[in-house]
N, C-alpha and C positions, 0 to 999 in steps of 0.2 A: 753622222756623215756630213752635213752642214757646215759644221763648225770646221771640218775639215777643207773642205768648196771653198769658203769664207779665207781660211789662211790662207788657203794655194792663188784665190783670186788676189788677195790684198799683198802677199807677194810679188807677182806680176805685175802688179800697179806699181808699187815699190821700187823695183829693179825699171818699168819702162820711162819711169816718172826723172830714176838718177843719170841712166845712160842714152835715153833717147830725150829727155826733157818734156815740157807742158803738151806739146803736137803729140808723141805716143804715147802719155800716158792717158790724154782723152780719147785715143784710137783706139785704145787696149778699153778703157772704160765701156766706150761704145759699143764695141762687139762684143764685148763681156755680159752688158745687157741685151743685146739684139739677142747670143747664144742663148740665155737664161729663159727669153719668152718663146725661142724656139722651142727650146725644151719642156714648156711646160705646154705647147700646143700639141706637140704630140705625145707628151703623155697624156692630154684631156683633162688638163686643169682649168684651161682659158678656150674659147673659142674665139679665132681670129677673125672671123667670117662676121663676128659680132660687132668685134672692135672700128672695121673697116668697112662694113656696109653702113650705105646712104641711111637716114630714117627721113622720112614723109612727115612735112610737120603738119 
């Protein structure tokens, strides 16, 4: 399924990169990655509470 993800995203970037140029294709990049850690927060891969609370040195 992956290798699938992986086409469909690098596609996107492909097509945002030739008709919208450098600004959509790091916009599409962006949110590409912002979705990706969504997703993997709620599946319970990552915890985000972890990533972004303070730590006490």
């Amino acid at each position: 399924m992956w290798p699938i993800v992986g086409l469909a995203f690098g596609t996107v970037l492909g097509l945002a990169g030739a008709f919208g140029g450098f600004v959509a294709f790091v916009l599409v990049l962006g949110l590409g990655i912002a979705g990706y850690v969504a997703g993997r927060a709620v599946e319970g891969e990552i915890d985000l509470a972890q990533v972004f609370t303070r730590r006490s040195v």
